[in-house]
Structure formats: C-alpha cells, structure tokens
Backbone of each chain as ProteinMPNN parsed JSONL, in Angstrom:
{"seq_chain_A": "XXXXXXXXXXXXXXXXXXXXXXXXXXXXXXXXXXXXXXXXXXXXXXXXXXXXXXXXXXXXXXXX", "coords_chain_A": {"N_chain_A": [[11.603, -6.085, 9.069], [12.101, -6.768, 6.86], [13.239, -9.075, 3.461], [12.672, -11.448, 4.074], [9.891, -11.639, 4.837], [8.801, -11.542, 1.787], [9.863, -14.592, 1.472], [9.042, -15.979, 3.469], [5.96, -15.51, 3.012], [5.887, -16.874, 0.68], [6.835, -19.1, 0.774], [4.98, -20.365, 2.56], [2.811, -20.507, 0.397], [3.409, -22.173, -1.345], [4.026, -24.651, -0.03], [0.9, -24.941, 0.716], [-0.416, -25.187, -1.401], [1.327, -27.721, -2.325], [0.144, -29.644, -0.684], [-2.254, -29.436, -1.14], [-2.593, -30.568, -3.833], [-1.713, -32.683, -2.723], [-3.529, -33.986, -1.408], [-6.229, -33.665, -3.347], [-5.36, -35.527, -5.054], [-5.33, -37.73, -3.476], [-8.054, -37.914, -3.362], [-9.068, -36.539, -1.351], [-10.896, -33.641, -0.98], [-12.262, -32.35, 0.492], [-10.496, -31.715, 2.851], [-8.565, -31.166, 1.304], [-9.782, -28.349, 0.321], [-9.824, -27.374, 3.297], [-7.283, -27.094, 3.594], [-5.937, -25.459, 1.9], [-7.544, -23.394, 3.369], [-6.892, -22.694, 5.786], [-4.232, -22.371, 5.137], [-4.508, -19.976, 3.898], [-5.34, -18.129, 5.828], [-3.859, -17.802, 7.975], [-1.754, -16.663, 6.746], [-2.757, -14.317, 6.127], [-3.152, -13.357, 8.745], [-0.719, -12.207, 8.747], [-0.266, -10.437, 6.736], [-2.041, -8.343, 7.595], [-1.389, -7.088, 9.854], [0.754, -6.334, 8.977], [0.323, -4.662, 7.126], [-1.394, -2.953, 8.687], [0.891, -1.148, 10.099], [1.399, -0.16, 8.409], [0.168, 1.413, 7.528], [-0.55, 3.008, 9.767], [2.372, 4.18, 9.926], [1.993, 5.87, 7.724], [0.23, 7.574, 8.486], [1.284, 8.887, 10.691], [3.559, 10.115, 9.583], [2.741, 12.054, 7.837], [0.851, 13.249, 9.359], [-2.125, 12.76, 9.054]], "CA_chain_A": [[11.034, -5.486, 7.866], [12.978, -7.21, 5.341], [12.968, -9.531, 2.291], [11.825, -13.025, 4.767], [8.257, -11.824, 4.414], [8.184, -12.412, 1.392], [10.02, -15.438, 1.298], [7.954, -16.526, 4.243], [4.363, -15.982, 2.494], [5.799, -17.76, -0.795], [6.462, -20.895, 1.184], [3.569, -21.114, 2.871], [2.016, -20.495, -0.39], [3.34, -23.648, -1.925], [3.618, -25.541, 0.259], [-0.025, -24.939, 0.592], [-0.636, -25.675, -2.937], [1.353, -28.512, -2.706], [-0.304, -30.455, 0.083], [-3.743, -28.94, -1.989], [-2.25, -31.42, -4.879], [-1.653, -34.19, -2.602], [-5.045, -34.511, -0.542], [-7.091, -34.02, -3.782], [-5.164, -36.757, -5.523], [-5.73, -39.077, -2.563], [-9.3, -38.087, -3.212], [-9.508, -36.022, -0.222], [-11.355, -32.348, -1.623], [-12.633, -31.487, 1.673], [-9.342, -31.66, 3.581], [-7.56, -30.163, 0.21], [-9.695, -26.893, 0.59], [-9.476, -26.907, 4.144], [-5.618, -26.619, 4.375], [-5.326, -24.019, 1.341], [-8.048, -21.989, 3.716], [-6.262, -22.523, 7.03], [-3.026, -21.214, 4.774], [-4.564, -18.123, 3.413], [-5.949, -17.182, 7.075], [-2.576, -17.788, 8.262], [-0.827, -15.598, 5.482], [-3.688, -13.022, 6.206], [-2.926, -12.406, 9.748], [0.841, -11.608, 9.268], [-0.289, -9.522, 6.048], [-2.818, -7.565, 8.079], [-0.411, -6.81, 10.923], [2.326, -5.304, 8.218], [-0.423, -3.599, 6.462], [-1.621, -1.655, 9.942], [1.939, -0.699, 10.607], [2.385, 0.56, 7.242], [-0.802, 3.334, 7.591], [-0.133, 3.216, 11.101], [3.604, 4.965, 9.524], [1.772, 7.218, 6.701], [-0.117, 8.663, 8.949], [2.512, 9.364, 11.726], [4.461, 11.0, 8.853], [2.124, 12.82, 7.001], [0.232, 14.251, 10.138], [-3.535, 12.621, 8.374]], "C_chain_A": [[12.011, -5.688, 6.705], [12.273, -8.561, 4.302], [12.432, -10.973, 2.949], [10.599, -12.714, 4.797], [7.947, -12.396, 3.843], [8.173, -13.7, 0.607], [8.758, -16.401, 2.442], [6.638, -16.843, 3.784], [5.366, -17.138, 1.167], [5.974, -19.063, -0.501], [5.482, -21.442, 1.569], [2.792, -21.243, 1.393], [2.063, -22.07, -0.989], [3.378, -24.584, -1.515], [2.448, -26.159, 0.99], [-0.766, -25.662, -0.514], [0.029, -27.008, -3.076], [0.43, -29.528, -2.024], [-1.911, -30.172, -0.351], [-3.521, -29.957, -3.084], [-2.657, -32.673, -4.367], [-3.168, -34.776, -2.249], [-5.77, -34.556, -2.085], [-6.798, -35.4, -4.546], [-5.559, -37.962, -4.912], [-7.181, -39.358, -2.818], [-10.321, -37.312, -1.857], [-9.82, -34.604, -0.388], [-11.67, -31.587, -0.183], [-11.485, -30.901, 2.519], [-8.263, -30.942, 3.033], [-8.107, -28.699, 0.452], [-9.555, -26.187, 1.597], [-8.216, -26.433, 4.6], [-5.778, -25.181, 3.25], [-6.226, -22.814, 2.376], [-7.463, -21.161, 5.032], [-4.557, -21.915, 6.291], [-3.063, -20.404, 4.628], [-4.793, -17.489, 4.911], [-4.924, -16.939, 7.729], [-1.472, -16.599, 8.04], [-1.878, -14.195, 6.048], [-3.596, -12.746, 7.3], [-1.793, -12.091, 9.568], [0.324, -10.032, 8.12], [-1.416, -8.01, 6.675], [-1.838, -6.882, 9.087], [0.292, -5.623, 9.876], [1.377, -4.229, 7.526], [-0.953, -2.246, 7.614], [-0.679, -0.874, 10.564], [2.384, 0.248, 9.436], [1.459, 1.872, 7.038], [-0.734, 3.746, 9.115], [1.091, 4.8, 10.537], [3.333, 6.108, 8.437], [1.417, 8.075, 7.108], [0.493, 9.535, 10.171], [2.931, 10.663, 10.631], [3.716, 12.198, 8.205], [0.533, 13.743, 7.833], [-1.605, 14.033, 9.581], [-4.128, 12.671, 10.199]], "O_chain_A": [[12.505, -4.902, 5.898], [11.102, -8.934, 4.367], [11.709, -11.631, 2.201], [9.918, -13.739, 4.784], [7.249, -13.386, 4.059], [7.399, -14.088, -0.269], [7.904, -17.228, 2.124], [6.101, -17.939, 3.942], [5.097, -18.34, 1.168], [5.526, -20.015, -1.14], [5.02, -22.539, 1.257], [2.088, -22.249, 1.309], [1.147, -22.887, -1.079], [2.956, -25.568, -2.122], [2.473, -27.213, 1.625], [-1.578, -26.579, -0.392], [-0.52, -27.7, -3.932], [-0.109, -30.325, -2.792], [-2.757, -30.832, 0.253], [-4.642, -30.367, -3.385], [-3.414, -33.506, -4.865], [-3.745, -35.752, -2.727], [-6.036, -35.741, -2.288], [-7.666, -36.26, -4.696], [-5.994, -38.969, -5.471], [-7.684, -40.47, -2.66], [-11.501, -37.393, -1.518], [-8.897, -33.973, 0.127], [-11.338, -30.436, 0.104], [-11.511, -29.718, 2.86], [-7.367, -30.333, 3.617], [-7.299, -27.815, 0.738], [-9.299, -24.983, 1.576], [-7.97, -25.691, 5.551], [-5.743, -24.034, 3.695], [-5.895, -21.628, 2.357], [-7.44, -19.971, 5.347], [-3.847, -21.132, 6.922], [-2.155, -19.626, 4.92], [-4.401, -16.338, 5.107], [-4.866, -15.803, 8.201], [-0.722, -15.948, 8.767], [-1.349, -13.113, 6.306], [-3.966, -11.576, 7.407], [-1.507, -11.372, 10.526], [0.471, -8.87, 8.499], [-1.432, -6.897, 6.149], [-1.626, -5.729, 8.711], [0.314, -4.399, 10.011], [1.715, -3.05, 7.418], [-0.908, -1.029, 7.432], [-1.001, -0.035, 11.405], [3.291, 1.08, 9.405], [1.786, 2.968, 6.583], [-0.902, 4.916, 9.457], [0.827, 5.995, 10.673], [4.107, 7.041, 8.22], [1.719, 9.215, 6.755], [0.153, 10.68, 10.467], [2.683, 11.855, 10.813], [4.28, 13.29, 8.135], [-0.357, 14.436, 7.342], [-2.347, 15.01, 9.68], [-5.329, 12.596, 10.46]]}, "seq_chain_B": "XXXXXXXXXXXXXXXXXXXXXXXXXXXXXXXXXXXXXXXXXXXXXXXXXXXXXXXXXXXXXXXXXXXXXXXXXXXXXXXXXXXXXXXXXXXXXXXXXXXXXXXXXXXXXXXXXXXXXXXXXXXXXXXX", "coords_chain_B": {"N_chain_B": [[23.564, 1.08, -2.257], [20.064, 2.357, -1.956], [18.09, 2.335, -3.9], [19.024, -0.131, -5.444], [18.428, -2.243, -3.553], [15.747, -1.924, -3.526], [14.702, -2.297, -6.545], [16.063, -5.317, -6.42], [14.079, -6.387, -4.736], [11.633, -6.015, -5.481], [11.562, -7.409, -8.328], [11.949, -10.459, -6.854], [10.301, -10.769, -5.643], [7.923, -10.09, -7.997], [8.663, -12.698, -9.372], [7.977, -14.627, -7.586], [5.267, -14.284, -7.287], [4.773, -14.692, -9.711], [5.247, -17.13, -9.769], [3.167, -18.578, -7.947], [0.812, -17.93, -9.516], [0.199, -19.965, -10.822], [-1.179, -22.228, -9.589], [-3.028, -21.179, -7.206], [-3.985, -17.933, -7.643], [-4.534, -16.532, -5.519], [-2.699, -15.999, -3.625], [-0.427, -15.074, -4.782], [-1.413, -12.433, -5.162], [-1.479, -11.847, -2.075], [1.772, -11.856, -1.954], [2.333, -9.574, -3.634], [1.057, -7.706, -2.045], [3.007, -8.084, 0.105], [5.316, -7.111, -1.085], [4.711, -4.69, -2.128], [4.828, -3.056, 0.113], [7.138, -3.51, 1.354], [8.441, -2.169, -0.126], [7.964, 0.173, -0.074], [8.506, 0.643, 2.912], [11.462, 0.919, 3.055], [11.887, 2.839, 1.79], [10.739, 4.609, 2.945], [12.498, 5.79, 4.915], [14.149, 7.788, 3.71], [12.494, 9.726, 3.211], [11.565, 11.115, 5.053], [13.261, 13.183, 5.583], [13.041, 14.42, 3.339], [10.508, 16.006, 3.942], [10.662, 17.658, 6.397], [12.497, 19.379, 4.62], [11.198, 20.508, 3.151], [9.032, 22.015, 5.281], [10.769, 23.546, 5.991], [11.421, 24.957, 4.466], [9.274, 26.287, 3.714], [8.787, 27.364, 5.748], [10.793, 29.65, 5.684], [9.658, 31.64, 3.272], [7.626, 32.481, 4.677], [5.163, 30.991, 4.54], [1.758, 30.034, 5.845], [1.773, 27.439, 8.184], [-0.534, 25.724, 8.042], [-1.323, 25.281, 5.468], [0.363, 23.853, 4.428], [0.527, 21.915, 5.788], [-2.026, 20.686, 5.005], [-1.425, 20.346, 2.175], [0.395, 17.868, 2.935], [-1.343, 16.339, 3.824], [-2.865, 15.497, 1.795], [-1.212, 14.505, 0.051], [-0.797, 12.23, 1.796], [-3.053, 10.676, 2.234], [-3.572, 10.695, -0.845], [-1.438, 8.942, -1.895], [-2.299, 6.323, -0.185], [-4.413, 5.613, -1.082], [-3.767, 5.109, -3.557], [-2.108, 3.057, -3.405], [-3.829, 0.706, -2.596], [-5.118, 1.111, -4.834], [-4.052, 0.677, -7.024], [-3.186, -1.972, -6.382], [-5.982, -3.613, -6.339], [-6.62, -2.886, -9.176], [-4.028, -4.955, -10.329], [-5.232, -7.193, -9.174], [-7.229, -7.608, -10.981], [-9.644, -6.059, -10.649], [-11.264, -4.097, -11.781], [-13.272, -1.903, -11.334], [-13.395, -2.752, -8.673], [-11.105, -0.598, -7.898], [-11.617, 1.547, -9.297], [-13.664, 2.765, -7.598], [-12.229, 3.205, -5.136], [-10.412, 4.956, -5.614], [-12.145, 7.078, -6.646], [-13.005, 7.492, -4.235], [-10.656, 8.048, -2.659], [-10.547, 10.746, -4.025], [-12.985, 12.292, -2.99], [-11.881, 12.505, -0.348], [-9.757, 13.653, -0.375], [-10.829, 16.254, -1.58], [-12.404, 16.917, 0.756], [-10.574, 17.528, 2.648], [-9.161, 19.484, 1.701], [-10.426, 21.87, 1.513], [-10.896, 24.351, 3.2], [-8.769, 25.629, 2.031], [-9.527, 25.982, -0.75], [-11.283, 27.95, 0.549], [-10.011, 29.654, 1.243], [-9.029, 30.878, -0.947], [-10.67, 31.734, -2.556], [-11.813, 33.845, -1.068], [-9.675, 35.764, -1.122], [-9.673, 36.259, -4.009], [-12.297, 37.426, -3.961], [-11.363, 39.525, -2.39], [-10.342, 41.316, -4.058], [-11.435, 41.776, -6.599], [-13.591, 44.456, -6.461]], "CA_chain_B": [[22.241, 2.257, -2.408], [18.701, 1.895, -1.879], [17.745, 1.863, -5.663], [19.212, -1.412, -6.002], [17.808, -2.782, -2.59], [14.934, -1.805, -3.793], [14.864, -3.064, -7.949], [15.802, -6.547, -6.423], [12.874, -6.673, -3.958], [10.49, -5.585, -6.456], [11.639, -8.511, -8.845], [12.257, -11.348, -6.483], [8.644, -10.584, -5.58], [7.31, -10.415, -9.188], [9.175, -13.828, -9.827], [7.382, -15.183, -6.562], [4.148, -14.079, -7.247], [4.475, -15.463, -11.039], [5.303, -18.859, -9.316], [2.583, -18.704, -7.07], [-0.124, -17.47, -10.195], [-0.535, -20.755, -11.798], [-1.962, -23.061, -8.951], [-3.774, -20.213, -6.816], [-3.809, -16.851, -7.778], [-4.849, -15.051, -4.373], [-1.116, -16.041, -2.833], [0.318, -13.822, -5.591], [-1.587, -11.373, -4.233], [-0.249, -12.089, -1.115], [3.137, -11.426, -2.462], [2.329, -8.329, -4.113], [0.959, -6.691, -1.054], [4.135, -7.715, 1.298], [6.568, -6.293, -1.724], [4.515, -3.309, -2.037], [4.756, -2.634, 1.79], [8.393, -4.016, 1.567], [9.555, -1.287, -0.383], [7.863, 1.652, 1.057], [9.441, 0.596, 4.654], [12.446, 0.989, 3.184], [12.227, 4.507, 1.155], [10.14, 6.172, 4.377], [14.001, 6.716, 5.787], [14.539, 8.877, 2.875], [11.142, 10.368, 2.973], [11.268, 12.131, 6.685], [14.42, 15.067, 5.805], [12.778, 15.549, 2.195], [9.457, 16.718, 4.947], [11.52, 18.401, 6.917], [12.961, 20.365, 4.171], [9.584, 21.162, 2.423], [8.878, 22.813, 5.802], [11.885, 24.606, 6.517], [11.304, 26.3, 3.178], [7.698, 26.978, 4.071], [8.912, 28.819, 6.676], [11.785, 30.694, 5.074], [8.595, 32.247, 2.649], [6.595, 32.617, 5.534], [3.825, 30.479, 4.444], [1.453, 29.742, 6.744], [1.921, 26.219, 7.839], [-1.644, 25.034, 8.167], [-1.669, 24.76, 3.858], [1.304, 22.678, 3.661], [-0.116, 20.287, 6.693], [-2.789, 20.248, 4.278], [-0.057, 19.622, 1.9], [0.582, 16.674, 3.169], [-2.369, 15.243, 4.35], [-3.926, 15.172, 0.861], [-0.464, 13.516, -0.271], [-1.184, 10.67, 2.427], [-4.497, 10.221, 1.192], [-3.426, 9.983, -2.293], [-0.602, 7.535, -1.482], [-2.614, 5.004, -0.046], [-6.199, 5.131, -2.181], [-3.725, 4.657, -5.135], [-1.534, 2.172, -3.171], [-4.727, 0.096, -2.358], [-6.552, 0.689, -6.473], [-3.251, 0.001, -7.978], [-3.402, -3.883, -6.035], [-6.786, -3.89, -6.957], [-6.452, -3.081, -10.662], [-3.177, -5.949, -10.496], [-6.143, -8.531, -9.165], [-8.282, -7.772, -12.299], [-10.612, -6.04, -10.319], [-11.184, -2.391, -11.979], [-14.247, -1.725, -10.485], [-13.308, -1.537, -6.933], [-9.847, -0.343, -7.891], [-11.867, 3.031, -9.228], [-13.881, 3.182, -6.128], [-11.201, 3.094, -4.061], [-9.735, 6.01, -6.285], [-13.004, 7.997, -6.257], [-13.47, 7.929, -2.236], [-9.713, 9.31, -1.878], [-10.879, 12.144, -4.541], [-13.618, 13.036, -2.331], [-11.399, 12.851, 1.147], [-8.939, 15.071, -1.156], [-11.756, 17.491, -1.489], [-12.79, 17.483, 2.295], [-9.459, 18.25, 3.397], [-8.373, 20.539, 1.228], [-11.891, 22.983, 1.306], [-10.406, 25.094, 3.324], [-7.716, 26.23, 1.073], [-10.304, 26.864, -1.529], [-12.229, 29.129, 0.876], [-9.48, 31.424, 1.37], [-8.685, 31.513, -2.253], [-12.064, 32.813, -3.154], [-11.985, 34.81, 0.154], [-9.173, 36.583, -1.266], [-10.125, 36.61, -4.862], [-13.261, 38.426, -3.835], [-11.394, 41.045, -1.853], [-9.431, 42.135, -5.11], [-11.849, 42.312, -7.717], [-14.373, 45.01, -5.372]], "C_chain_B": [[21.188, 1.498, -2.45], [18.418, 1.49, -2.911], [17.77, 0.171, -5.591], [18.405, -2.662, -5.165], [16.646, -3.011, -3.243], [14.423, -2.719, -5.38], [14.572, -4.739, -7.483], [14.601, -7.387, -5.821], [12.075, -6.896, -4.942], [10.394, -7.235, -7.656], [11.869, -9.943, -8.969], [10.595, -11.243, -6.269], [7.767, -11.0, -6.581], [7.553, -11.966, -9.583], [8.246, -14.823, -8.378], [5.784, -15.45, -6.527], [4.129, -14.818, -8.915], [4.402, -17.003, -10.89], [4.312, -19.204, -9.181], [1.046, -18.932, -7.726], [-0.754, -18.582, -10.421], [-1.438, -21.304, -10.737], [-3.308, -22.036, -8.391], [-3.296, -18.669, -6.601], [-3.732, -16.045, -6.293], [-3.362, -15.148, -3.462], [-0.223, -14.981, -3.779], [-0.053, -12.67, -5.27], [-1.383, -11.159, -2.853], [0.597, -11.283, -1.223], [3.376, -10.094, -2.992], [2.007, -7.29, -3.147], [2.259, -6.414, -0.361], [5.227, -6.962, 0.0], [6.091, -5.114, -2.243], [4.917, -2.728, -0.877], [6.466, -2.966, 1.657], [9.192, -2.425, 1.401], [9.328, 0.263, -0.137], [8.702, 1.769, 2.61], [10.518, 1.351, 4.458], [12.845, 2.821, 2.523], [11.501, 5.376, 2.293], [11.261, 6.746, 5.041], [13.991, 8.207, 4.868], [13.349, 10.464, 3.251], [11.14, 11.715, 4.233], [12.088, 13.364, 6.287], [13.338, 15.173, 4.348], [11.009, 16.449, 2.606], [9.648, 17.784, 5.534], [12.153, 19.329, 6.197], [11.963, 21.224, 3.679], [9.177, 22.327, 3.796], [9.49, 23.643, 6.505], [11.633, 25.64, 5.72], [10.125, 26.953, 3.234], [7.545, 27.98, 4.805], [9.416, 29.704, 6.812], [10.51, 31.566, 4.213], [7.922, 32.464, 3.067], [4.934, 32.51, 4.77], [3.469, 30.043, 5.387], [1.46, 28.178, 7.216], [0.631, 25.428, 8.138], [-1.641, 24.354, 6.544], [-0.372, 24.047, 3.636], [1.151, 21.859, 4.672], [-1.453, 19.844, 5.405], [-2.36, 19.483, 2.945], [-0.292, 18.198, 1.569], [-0.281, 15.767, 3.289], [-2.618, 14.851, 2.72], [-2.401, 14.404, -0.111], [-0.443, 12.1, 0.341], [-2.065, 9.647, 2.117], [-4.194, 9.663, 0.088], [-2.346, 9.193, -2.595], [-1.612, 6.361, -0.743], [-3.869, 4.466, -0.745], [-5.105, 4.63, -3.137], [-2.537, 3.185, -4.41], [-2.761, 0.982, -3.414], [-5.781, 0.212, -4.419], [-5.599, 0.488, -7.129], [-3.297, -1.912, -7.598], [-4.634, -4.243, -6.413], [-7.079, -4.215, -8.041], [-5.421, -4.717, -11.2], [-4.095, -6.876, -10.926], [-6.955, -8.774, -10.244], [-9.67, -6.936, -11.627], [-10.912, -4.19, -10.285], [-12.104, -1.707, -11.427], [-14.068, -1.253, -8.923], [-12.092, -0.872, -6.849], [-10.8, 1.068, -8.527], [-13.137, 3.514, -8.343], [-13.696, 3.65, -5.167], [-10.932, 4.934, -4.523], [-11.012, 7.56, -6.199], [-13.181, 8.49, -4.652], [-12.072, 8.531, -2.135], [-10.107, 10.184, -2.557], [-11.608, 13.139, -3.271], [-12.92, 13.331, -1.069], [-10.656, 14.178, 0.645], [-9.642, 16.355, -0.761], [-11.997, 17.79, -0.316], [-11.948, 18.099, 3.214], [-8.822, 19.517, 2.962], [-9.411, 22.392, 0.922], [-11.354, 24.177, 1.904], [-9.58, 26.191, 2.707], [-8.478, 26.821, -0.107], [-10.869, 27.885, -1.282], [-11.182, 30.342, 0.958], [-8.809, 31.695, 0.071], [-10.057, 32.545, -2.669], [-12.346, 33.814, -2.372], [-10.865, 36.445, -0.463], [-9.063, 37.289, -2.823], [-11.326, 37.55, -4.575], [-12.78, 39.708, -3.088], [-10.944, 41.888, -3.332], [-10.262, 42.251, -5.806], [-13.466, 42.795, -6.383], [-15.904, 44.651, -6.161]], "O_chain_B": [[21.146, 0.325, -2.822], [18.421, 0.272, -3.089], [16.801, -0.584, -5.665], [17.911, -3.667, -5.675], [16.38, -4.163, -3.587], [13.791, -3.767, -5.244], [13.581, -5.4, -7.795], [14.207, -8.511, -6.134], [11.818, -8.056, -5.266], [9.402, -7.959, -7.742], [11.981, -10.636, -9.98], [9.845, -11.857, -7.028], [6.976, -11.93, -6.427], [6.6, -12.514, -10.137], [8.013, -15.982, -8.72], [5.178, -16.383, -6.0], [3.185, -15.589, -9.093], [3.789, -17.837, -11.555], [3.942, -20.103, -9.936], [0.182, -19.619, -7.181], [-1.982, -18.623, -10.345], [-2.597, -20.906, -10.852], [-4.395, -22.053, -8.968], [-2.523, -18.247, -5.741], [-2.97, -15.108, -6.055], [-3.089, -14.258, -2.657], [0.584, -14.185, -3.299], [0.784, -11.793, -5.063], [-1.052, -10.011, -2.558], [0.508, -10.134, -0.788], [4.455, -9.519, -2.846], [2.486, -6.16, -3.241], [2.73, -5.297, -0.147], [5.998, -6.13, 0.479], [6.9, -4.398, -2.833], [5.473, -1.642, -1.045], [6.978, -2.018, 2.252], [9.969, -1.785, 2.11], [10.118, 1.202, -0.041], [9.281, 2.704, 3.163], [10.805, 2.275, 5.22], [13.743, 3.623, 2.78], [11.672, 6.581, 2.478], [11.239, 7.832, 5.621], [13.861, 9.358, 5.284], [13.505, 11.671, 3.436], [10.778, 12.89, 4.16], [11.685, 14.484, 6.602], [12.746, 16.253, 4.345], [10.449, 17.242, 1.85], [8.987, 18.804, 5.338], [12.523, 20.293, 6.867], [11.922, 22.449, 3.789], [9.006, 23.494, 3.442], [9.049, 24.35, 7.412], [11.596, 26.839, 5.997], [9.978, 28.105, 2.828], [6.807, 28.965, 4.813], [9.111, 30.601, 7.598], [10.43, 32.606, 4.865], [6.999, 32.832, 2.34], [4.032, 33.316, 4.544], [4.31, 29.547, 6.136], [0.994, 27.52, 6.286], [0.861, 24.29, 8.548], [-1.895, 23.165, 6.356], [-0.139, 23.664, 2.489], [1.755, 20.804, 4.479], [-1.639, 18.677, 5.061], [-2.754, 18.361, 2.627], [-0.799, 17.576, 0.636], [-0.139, 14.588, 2.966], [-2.509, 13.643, 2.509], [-2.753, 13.694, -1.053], [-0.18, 11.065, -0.272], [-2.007, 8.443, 1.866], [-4.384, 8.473, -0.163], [-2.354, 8.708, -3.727], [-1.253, 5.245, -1.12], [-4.236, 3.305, -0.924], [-5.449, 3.574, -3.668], [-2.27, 2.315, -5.24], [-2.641, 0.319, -4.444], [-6.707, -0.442, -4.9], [-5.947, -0.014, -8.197], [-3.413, -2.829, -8.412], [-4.623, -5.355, -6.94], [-7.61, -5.287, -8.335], [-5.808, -5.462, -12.1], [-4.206, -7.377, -12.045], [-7.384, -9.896, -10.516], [-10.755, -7.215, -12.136], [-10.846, -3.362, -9.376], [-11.686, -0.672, -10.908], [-14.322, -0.246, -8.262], [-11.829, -0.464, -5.718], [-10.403, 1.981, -7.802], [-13.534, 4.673, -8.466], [-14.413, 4.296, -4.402], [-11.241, 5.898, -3.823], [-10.762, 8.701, -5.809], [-13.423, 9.588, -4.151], [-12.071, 9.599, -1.522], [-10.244, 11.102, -1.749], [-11.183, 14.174, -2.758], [-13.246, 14.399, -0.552], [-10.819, 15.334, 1.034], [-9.283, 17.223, 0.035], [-11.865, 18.986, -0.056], [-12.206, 18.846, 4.158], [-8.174, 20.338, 3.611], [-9.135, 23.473, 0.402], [-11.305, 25.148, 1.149], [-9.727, 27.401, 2.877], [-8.216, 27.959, -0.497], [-11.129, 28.75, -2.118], [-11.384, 31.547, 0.806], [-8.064, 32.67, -0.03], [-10.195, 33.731, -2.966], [-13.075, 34.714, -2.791], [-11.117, 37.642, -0.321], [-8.595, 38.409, -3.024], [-11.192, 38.643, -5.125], [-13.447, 40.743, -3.056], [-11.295, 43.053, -3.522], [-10.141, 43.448, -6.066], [-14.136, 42.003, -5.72], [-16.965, 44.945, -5.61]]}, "name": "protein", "num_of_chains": 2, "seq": "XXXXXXXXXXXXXXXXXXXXXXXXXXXXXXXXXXXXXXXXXXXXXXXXXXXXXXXXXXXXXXXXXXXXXXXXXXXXXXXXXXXXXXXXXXXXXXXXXXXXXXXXXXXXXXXXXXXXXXXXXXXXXXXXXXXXXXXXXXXXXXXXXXXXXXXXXXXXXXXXXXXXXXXXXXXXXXXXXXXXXXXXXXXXXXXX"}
C-alpha cells in the first residue's frame, strides 16, 4: 500500500496510449482500441481490488 | 511526518494524472482513485486512537454508546458517498456526483432515526 500503484497504473497508462499511437498510425484502429481496452480492464481489476479493501477498512473501523 | 508523506503523494499523483489527461482522460481517473485510496491507507493509522478516544470520553459522561456507534456509522457513510461524488464531480460528471451525495443523505437519515425518536420521546415528556 504504497506510492508503486500509482506509478504502476501511470505506466500502464502510457504505455497504453503509446502503443494506441503506434497501431493507429500503422493504420491499425481495431487493434489500437483493442489494446487501450485490454489496458483499462487490466488497470480496473487492480483498482477494484484496492477499492474493496479500502470499504472493506471503513467499515471494519467505523462499525457500518 | 505523515503530512509530508502525504502532500507528496497527492502531487506526484496530480502531475500523473495531468500527464495521462491529454491522450485519454479515463487513466487520470485511474490515478485519482489509487491517490485518493493511497492517502486514506495511510492516515487510517492515525484514525483508530482518535476512535478510541472519542469513546473513552463517551464513557467518562456516561453516554450511552449506541448514539456514538451511530456516531460513527453516519461518519462512514458520509466519508465514502463524498469520497465517491467528489471523483465523480473531478470526471465532469455532476449529475451522478449529486446522486451519489443524495443516497448517502438518505442512508444518513435511516441510521440515525433512532436518535431522533428519543429526542422527541424526551421532548414530549418535558413539555406535559
């Protein structure tokens, strides 16, 4: 639970975005939106995980 | 000290998520969730004795401790509706960001009914 999260998402992010640059330049649109979608789904299971741990911990504490 | 832990998170984040804005926005949101969540992790240490003191003192005044579980709950509540309509509002999206904010009102209200009934319970004994 430290600061490599969210170095972790910000790489995937770009280097999502970049390989989203390269494929459409090649001409390849289908294959460009398929990687940025297979990155976000990617990014969205770690962020789901940290997010269920984090009401998981509010409600521990706060007895909901 | 935390503070500072904290400050730099917050603005290595913002600088991450500003990177991230131009090509595709929804990775900045990304970024904004894990450095929201980042920096709660780290202040919940703090958070547990200033609980713990709230109900030491509750019980030095011999209040009953059902209304400061209630207390709390309706502080949990309203920590995460506004955690969840403040990221909303960020995205541009005010609409479900005062949605969000209305449905914790009403949980507010469901939890805390109780506490109203024995105010009026005990307002009505005093004025006969």
């Amino acid at each position: 639970m430290d600061i490599t999260i969210v170095f972790k998402i910000a790489a995937v992010g770009i280097l999502v975005s970049v390989l989203n640059q390269v494929l459409v330049r090649s001409g390849r649109e289908e294959q460009a939106m398929l990687t940025t979608l297979a990155g976000l789904i990617v990014v969205l299971f770690w962020i789901i995980q940290y997010i269920s741990d984090l009401f998981k911990t509010v409600q521990t504490l706060f007895q909901l | 000290m935390e503070i500072s832990q904290i400050v730099i998170i917050g603005l290595i984040s913002v600088i991450l998520a500003l990177m991230l804005d131009k090509h595709n926005p929804e990775w900045s949101m990304y970024i904004r969730i894990a450095g929201g969540m980042l920096i709660f992790f780290i202040i919940i240490q703090k958070l547990e004795p200033v609980l713990e003191i709230v109900k030491k003192m509750s019980e030095k005044i011999d209040v009953d401790f059902v209304y400061i579980a209630i207390v709390f709950k309706v502080l949990g509540i309203s920590y995460i509706s506004e955690f969840g309509a403040q990221l909303c509002k960020d995205a541009g999206e005010s609409s479900i960001a005062s949605k969000i904010e209305f449905a914790g009102k009403v949980m507010i209200i469901t939890v805390s009914a109780p506490v109203m009934l024995a105010l009026i319970n005990i307002i009505s004994e005093i004025i006969p």
